[in-house]
C-alpha positions in Angstrom: -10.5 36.3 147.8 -7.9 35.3 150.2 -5.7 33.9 146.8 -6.0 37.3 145.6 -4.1 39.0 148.2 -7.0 40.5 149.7 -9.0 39.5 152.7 -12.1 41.8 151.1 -14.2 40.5 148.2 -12.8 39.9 145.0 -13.1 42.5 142.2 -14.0 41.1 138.5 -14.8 43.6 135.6 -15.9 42.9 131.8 -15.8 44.9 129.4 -16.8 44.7 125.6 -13.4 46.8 124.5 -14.5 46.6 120.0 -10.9 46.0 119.8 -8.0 45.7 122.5 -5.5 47.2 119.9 -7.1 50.6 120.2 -7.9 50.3 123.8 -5.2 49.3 125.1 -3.4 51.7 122.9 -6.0 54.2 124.2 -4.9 53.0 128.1 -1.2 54.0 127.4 -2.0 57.7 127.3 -2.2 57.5 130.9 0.5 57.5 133.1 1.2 53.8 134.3 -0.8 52.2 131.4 -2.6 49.0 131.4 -1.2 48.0 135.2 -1.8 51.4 136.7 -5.5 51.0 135.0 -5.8 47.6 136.6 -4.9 48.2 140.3 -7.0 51.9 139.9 -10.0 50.0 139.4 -8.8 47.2 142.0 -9.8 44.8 139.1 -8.8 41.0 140.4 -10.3 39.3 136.8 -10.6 41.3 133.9 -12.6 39.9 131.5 -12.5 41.1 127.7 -14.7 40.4 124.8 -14.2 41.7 121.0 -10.6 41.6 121.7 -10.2 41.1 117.7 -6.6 39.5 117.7 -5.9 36.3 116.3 -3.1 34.0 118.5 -0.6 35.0 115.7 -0.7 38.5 116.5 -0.9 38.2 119.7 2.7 36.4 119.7 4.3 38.7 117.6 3.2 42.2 119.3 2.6 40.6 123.0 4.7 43.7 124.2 2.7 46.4 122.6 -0.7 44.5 123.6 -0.2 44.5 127.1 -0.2 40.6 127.3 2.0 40.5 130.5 1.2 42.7 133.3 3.6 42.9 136.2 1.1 41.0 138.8 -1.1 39.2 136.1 -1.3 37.0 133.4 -3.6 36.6 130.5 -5.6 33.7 129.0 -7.2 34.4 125.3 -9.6 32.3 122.9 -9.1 33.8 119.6 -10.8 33.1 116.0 -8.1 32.1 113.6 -10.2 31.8 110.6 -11.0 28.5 110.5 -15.0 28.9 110.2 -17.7 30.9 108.6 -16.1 34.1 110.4 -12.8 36.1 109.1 -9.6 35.3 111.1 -9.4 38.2 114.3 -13.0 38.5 115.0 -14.6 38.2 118.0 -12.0 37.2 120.7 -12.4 36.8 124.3 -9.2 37.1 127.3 -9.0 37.0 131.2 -6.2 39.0 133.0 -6.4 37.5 136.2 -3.4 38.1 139.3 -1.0 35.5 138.8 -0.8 32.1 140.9 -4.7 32.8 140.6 -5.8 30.5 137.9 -5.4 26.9 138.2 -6.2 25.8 134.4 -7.4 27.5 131.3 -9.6 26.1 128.7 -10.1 28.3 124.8 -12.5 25.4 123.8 -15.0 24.9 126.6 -17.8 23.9 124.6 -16.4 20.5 123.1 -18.2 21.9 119.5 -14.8 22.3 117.2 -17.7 24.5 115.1 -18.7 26.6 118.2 -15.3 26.9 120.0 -13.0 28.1 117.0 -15.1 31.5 117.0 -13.5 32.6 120.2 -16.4 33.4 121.9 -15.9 31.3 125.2 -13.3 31.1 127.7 -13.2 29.1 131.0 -10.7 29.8 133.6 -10.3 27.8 137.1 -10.0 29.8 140.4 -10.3 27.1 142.8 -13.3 29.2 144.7 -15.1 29.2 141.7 -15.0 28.5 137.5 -15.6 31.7 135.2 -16.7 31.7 131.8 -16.0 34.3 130.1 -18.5 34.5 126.9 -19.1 36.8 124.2 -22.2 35.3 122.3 -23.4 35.4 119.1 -25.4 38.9 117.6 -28.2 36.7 115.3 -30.6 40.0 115.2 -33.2 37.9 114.4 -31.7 36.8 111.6 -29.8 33.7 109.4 -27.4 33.4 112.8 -30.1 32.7 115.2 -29.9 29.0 115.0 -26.2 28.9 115.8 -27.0 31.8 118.4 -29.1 29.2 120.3 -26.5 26.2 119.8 -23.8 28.6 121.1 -26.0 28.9 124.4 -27.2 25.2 124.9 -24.0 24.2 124.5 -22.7 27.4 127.1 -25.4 26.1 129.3 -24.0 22.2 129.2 -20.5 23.5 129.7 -21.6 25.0 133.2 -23.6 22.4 133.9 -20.8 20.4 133.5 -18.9 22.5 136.1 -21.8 22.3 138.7 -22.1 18.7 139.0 -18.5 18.5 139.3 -19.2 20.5 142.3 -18.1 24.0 141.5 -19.4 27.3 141.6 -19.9 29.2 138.3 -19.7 32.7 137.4 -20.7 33.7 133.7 -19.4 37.2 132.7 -19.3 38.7 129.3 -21.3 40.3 126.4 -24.5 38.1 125.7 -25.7 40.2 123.4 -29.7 39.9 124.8 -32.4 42.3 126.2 -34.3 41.7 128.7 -36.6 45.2 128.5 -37.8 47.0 125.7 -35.6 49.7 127.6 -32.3 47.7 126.9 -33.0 47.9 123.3 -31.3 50.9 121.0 -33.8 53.7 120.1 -33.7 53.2 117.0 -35.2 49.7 117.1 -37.1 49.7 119.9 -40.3 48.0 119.3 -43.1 50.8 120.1 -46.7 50.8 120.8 -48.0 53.6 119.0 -51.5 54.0 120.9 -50.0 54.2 124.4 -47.6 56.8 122.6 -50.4 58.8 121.0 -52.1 59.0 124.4 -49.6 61.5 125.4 -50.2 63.8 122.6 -53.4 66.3 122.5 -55.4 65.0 119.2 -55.0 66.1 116.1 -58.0 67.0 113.3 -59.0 64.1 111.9 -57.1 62.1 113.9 -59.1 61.8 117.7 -57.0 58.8 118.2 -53.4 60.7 118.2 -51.9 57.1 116.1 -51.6 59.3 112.6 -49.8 62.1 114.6 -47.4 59.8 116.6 -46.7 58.3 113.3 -45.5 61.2 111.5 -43.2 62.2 114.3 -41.2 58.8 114.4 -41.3 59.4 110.3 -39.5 62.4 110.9 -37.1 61.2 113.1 -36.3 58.6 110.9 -38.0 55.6 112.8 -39.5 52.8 111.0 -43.1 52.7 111.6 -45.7 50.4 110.5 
């Protein structure tokens, strides 16, 4: 922490912003904007995900996007079209304090397929490498494959880093679950019979399932 000014430990925040044209624009309403927000929250490494800029934007409204903050500077990987995906989605960036960062890398995961979705970041801070990841939403569905290329070759790239001898950090939006309870309502997988033990029974239905049914149906949950 000591090349962060600080003698205390260091400070790193992520943060999923959906789009770091409204946030950022969203930031400015308070006094100070993006700087004051960054020394409030004594934030060493910030790292963003769904920043939804391409580099070309970036260049031409750096100003209004915040790109250089007194104190900091800012790395981004950015999707510029080239694959299956529209140019601007995605997007990840580090603001870290300047003179902190001793190399930058937008393509980590030596996969030109993988790496032009700007979904991985990797930034040097002597004490330790950080990726910086936003991975891949498969659902289940036609994107899973890539979904688990994206994090073989995530888990190579830090690999990489380790036997080199370094400490890793992985921050970021990765876009898993590891309880039921980190699932959204509205899909969360449900076991009807442990539910309809905490209703009273119904006529004609002494095992509760048929009235535990109805009231997902009503709430509009899927039930099978």
């Amino acid at each position: 922490a000591a090349a962060y000014g600080r003698s205390e430990d260091l400070h790193l925040v992520s943060w999923n912003v959906a789009g770091w044209k409204t946030t950022v624009d969203n930031i400015g309403r308070f006094k100070g904007g993006l700087s004051a927000f960054l020394e409030r929250h004594r934030a060493d490494v910030l790292c963003l995900q769904e920043v939804k800029l391409s580099s070309k934007v970036i260049a031409a409204d750096a100003a209004k996007l915040c790109i250089e903050v007194p104190g900091f500077e800012s790395f981004w990987a950015c999707n510029e079209g080239a694959g299956a995906q529209r140019q601007g989605l995605n997007g990840v960036a580090t603001f870290a304090r300047s003179g902190s960062v001793l190399r930058a890398d937008s393509e980590p995961l030596g996969d030109p397929e993988l790496d032009k979705e700007g979904r991985c970041l990797l930034t040097d801070h002597g004490a330790f490498v950080l990726f910086n990841v936003y991975v891949p939403n498969s659902g289940g569905g036609p994107r899973l494959p890539y979904k688990m290329r994206f994090l073989r070759a995530l888990r190579a790239a830090m690999q990489r880093e380790r036997a080199a001898g370094r400490p890793v950090i992985l921050a970021g939006d990765l876009n898993m679950k590891a309880r039921p309870a980190d699932i959204h309502w509205s899909i969360r997988p449900l076991d009807l019979r442990a539910l309809a033990a905490q209703l009273p029974a119904a006529p004609g239905d002494p095992s509760g399932v048929g009235l535990a049914a109805g009231a997902l149906s009503a709430e509009g949950r899927q039930v099978a």
